[in-house]
N, C-alpha and C positions, 0 to 999 in steps of 0.2 A: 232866335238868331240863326238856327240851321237852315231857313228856310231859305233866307239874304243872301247865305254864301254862295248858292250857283248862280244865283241874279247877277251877284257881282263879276263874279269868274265869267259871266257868261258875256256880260259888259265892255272887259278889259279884253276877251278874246273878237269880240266884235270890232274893237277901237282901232284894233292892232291888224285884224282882216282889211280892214276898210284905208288901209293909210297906203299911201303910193311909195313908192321908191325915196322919194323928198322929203316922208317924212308928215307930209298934209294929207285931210282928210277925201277923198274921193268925191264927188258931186251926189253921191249919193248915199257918204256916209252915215249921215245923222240918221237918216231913213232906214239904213241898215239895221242903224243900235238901235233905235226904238222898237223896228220891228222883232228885232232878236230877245231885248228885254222884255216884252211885251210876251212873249211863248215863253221866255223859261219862265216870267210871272206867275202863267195858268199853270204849268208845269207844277211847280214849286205847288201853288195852291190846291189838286192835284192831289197831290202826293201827302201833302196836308191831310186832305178828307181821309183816306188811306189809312195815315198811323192813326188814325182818330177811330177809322171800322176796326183795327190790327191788336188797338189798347189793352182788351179785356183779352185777349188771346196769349201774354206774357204768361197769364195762366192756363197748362196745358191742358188741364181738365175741363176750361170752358171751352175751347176752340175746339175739344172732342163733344162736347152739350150741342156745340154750333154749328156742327155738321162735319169742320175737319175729322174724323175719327176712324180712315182708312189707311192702314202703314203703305204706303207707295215704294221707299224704299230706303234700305239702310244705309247706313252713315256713308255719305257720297265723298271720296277726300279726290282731286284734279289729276288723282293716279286710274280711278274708274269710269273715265271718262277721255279715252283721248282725240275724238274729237273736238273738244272745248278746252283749248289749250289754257293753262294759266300754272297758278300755284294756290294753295288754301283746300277749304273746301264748303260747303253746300249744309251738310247735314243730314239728317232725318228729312224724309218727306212725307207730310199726311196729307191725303188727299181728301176732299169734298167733292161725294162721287156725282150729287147733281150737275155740279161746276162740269166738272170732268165730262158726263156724257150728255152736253150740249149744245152737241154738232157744229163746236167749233168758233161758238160766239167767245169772245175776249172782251169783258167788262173789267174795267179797273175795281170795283168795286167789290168782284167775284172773281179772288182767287183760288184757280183749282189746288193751290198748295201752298202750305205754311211750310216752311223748315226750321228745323229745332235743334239746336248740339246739345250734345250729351255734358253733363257736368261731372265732376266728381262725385257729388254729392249721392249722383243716382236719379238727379229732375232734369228738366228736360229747359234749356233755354230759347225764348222766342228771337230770331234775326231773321228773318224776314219772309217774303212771298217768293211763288214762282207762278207766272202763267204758262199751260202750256195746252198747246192745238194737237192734237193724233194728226198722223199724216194719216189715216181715215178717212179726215174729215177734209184736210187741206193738203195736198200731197206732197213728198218732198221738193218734187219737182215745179213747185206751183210760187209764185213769190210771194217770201215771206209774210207772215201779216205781223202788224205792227200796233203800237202801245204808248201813247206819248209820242207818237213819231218816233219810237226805237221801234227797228226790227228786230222781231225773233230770229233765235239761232236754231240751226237743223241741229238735233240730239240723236242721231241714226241710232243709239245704242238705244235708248226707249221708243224709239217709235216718233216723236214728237217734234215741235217745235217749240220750245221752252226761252221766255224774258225772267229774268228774276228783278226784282225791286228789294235791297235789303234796309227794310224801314226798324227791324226790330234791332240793327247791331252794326256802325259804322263800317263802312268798305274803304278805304286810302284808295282801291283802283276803282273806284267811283258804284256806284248805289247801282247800275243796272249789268255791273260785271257779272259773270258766272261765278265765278268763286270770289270766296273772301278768306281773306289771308288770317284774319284774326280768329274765323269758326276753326276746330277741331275737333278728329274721331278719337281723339283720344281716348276717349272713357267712353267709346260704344262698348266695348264687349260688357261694361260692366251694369251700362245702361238699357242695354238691348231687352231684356227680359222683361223690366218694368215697363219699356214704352210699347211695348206688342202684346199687352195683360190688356190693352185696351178694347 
């Protein structure tokens, strides 16, 4: 069912683009919706394969077996970052340093980072991916590159250009926002010690 809902949304925002002042559809709007549902289709499909690589990674200890197993950086909340305006926050970020130093290629497949909130409990929970480019490799100055047809966002405070995809833990300001309102650092300090034993 999750996969329907931005087909549809994406449908009703096309229906509504395409309509004149009157009310009727434009001469090209059928053409429009089709084309529009047609990309969030693969999109959606996409994104699919995605949580399908992301599944076994719910568990922290495989995604450290799987190459994620380098701390990038601690629990990010929309206060350490003010260039990425919003509210929420990010997480844990581990990095997979193959991903990371190669030179800038952006596979959906190979994300350079998983992020993880800290629990109560002390374990470490999976919400989602980020990709991200060094301005090393692509400069800030250089336009953006892209992912789905989203563009990355300049991150001047690391260095990069970073997309997130949160496939492990719903976002309400939509799946490729920077932060999500529902992650929390709450219980970093308590988790911090466990997740950097790795």
């Amino acid at each position: 069912m999750r996969a329907r809902i931005p087909i549809t949304l994406a449908l009703v925002t096309a229906l509504f683009a395409c309509e004149d002042h009157q009310g009727t559809l434009a001469p090209d709007g059928p053409a429009a919706v089709k084309a529009s549902a047609t990309a969030n289709a693969s999109e959606a499909s996409q994104i699919a394969q995605l949580r399908r690589l992301v599944a076994p990674f719910h568990d922290f200890n495989a995604a450290v077996q799987a190459g994620w197993s380098a701390p990038i950086t601690p629990c990010w909340t929309s206060a350490d970052l003010p260039s990425q305006p919003g509210t929420g926050a990010m997480g844990f970020h581990w990095g997979n340093l193959t991903y990371i130093l190669d030179h800038g290629a952006v596979n959906l497949l190979q994300p350079e980072l998983l992020l993880y909130e800290p629990e109560k409990n002390g374990k470490l929970r999976f919400v989602g991916v980020e990709y991200i480019v060094p301005f090393t490799d692509i400069p800030s100055t250089a336009d953006a590159p892209t992912l789905l047809g989203h563009e990355f966002s300049r991150v001047p405070e690391a260095g990069v250009w970073g997309l997130h995809i949160w496939v492990g833990r719903h976002n309400s300001s939509g799946i490729f926002s920077p932060w999500n309102m529902k992650v929390s650092c709450q219980f970093a300090g308590t988790q911090a010690s466990a997740a950097h034993q790795h």
